[in-house]
N, C-alpha and C positions, 0 to 999 in steps of 0.2 A: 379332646376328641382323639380316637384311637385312630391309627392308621392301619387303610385297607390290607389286608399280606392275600393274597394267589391261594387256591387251593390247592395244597401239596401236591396232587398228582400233575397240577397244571406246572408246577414250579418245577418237578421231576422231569416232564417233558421239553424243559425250555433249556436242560440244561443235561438233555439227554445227547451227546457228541459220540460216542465209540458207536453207535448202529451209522451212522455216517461216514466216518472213518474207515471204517471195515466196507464199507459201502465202495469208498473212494479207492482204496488198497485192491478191490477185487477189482476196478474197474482197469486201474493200472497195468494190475499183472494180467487183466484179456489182453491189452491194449501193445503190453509186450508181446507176447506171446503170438499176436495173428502179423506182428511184425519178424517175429522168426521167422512161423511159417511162413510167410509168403517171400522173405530172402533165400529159405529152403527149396523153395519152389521153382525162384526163378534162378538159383546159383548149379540149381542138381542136374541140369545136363550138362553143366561144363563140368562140373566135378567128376560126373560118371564117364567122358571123358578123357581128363585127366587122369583115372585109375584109371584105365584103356590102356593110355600109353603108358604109362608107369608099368601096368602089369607084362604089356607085351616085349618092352624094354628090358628087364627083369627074367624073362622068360628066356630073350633072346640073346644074354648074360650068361645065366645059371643052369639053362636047360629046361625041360622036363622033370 
């Protein structure tokens, strides 16, 4: 008796992994990326800030 084999397309799909992977890789880099922004977000008023005094310090060094 012969043994059953999948039908190719079935076999294709069981062993289809890169639309997953690309799946998981995009998910990643949102995943980073809404972790920038929101470090961006909540570090930008002290940064802006910090150039404040940086620039007025500088100013008040160098002049005009």
């Amino acid at each position: 008796m012969s043994e059953a084999r999948p039908l190719p397309v079935l076999d294709r799909f069981g062993r289809a992994e890169a639309g997953a992977t690309a799946i998981e890789y995009a998910l990643i880099a949102a995943l980073i990326s809404i972790f920038i922004i929101g470090s961006l977000l909540l570090t930008g008023g002290g940064m802006s800030l910090t150039y404040n005094v940086l620039t007025n310090a500088m100013l008040g060094v160098f002049g005009n």
